[in-house]
N, CA, C and O atoms as CSV, one atom per row, in Angstrom:
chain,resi,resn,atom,element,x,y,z
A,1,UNK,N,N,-16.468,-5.215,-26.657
A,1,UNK,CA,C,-15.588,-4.290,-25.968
A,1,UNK,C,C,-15.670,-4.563,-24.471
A,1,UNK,O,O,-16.700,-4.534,-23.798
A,2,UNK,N,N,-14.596,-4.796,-24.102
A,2,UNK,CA,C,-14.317,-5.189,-22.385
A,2,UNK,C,C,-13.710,-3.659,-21.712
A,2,UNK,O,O,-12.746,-3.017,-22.130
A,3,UNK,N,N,-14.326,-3.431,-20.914
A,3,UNK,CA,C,-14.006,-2.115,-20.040
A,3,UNK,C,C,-13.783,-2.677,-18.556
A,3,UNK,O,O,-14.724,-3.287,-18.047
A,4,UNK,N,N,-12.654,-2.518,-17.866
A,4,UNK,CA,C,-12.375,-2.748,-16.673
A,4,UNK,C,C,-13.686,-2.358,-15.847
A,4,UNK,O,O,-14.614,-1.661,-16.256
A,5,UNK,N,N,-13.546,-3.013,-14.493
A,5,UNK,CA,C,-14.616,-2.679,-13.628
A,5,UNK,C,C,-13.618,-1.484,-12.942
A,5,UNK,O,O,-14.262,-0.436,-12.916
A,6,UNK,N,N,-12.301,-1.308,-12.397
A,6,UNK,CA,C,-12.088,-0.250,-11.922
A,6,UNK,C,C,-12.536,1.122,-12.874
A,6,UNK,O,O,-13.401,1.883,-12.441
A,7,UNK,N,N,-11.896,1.363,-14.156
A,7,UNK,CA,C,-12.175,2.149,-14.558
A,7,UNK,C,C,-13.849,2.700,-14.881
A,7,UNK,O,O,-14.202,3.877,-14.953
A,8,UNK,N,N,-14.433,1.884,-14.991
A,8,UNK,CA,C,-15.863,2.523,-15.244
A,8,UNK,C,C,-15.975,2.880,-13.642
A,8,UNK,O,O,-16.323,4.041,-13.425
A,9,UNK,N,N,-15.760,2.151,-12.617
A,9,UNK,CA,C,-15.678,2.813,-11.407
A,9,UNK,C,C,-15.275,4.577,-11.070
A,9,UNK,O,O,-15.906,5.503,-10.560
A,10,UNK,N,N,-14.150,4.458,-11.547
A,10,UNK,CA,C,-13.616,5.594,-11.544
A,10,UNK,C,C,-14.300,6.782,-12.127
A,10,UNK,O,O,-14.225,7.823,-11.474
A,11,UNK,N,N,-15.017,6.793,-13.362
A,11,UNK,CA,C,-15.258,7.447,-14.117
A,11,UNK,C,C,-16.427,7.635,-13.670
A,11,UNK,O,O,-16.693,8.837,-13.703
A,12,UNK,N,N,-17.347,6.945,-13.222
A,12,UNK,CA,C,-18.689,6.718,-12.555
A,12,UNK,C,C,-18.499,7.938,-10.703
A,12,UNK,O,O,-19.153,8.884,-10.264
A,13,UNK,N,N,-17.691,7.431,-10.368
A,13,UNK,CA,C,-17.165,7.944,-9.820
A,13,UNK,C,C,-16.665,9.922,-9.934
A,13,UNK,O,O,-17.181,10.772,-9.209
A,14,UNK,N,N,-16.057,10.093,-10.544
A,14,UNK,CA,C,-15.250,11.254,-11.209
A,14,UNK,C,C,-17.021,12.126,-11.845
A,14,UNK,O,O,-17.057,13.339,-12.056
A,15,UNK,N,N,-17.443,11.821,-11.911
A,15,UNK,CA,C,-18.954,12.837,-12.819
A,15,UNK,C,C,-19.722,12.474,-11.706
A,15,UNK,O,O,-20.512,13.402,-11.537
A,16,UNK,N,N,-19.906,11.601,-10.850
A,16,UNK,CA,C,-20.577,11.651,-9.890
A,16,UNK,C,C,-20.297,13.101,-9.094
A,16,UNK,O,O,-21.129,14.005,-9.010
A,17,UNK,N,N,-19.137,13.122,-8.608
A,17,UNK,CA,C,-18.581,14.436,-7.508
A,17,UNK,C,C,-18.634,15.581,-8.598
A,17,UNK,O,O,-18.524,16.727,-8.162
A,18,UNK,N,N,-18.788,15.414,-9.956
A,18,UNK,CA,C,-18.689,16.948,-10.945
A,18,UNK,C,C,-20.260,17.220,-10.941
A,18,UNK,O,O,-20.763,18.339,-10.835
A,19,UNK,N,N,-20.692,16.475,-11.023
A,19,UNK,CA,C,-22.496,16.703,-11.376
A,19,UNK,C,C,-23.111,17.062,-10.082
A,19,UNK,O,O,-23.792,18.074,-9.920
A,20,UNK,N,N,-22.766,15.941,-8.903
A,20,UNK,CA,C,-23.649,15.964,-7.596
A,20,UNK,C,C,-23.457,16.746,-6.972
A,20,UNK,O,O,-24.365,17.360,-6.411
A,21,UNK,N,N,-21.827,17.109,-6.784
A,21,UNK,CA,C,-20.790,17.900,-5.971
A,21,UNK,C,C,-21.112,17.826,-4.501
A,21,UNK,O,O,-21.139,18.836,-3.798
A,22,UNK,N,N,-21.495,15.925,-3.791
A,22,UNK,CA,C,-21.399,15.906,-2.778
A,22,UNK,C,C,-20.373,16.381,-1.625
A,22,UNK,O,O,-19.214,16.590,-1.985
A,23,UNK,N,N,-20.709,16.569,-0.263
A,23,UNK,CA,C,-19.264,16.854,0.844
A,23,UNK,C,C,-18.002,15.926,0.664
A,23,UNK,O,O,-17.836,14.725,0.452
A,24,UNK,N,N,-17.176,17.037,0.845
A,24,UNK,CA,C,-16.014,15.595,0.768
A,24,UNK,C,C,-15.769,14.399,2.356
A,24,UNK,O,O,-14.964,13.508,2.624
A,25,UNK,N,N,-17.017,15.059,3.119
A,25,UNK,CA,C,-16.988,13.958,4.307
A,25,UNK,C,C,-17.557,12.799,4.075
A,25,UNK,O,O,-17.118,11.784,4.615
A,26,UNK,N,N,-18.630,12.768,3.231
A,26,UNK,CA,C,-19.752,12.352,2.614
A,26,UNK,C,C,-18.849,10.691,1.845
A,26,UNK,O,O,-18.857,9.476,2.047
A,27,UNK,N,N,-17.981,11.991,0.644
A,27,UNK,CA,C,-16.997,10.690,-0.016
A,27,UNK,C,C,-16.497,9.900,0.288
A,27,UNK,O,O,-16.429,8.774,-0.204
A,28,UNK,N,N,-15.702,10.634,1.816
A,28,UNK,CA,C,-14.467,9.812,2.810
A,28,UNK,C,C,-15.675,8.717,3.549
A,28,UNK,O,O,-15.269,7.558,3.632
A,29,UNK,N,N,-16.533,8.868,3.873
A,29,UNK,CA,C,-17.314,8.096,4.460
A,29,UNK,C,C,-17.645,7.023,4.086
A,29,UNK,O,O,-17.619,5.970,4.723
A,30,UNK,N,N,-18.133,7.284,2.554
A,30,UNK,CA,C,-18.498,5.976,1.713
A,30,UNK,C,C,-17.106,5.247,1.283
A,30,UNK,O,O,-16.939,4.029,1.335
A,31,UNK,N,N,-16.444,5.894,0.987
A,31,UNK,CA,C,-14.648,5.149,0.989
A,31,UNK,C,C,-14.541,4.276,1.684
A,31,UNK,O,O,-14.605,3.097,1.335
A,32,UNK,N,N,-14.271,4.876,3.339
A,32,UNK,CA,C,-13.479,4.078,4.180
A,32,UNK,C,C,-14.968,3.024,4.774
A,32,UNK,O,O,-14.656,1.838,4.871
A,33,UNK,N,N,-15.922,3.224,5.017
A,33,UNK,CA,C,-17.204,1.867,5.093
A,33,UNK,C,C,-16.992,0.713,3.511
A,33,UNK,O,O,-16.911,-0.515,3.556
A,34,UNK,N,N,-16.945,1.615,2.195
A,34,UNK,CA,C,-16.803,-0.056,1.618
A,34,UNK,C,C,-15.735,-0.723,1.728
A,34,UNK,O,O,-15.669,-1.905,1.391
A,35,UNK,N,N,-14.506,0.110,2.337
A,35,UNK,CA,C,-13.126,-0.848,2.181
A,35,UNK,C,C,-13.461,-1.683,3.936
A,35,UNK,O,O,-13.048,-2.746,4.399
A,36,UNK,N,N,-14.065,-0.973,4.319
A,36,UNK,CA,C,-14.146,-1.506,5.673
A,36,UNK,C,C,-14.876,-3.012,5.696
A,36,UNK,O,O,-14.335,-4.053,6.070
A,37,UNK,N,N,-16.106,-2.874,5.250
A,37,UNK,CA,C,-17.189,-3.805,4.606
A,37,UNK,C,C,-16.856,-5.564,3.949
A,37,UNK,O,O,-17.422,-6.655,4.025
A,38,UNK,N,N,-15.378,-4.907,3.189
A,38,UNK,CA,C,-14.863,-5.807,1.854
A,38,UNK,C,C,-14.157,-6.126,3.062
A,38,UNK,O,O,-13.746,-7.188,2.595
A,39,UNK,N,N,-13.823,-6.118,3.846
A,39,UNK,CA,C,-12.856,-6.776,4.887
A,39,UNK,C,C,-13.385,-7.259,6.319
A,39,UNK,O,O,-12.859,-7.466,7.413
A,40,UNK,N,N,-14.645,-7.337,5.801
A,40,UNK,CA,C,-15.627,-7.911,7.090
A,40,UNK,C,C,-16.584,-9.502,6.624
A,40,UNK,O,O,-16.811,-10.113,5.579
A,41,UNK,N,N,-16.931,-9.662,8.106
A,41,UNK,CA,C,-17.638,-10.736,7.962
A,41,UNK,C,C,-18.723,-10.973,6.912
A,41,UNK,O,O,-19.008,-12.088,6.474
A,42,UNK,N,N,-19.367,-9.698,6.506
A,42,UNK,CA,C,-20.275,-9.877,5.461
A,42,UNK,C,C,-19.631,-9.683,4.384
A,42,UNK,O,O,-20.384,-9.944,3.446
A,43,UNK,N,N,-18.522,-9.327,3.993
A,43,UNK,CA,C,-18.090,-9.855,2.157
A,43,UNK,C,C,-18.549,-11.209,1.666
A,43,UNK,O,O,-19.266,-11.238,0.666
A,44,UNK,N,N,-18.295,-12.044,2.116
A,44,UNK,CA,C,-18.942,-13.439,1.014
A,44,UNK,C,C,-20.843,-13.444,0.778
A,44,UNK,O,O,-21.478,-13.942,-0.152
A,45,UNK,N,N,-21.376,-12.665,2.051
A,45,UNK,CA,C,-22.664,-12.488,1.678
A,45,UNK,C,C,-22.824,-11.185,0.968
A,45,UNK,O,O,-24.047,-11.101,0.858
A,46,UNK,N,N,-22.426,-10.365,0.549
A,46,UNK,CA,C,-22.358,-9.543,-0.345
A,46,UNK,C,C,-22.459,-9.637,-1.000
A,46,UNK,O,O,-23.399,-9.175,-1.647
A,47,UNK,N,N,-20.947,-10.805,-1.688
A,47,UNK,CA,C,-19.630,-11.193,-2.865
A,47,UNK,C,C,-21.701,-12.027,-3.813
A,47,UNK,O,O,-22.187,-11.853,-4.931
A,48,UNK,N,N,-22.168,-12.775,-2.667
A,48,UNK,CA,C,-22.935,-14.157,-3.446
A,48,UNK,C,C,-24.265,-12.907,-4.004
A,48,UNK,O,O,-25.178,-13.159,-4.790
A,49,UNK,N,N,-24.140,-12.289,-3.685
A,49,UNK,CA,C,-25.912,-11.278,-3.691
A,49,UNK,C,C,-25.559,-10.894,-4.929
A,49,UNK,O,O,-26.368,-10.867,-5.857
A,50,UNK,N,N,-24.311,-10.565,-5.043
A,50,UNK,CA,C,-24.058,-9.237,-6.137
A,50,UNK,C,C,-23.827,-11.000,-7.574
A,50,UNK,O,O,-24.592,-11.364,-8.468
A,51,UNK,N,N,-23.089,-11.321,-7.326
A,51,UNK,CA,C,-22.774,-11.753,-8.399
A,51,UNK,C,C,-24.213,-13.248,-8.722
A,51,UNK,O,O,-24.043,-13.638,-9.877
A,52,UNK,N,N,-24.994,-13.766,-8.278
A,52,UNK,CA,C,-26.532,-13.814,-8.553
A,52,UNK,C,C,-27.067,-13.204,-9.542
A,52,UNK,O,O,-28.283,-13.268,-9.722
């Protein structure tokens, strides 16, 4: 069984904020730093760590 990486994201995601019920500044924060991140000089050293 193949499960998308967005969706387990999502869902991982979605019970995270029901269970933890972190700030929603908290969320926006971690949002806009990984999209920020994925569009910076360190994505390919990331991209090589993670997939190792």
């Amino acid at each position: 069984m193949q499960v998308p990486l967005w969706f387990t994201l999502a869902v991982v995601g979605y019970l995270g904020c029901k269970l933890f019920r972190p700030p929603l500044w908290l969320v926006l924060v971690l949002l806009l730093g990984g999209y920020l991140i994925a569009d910076s000089l360190l994505a390919p050293v990331i991209d090589t760590a993670i997939t190792k």
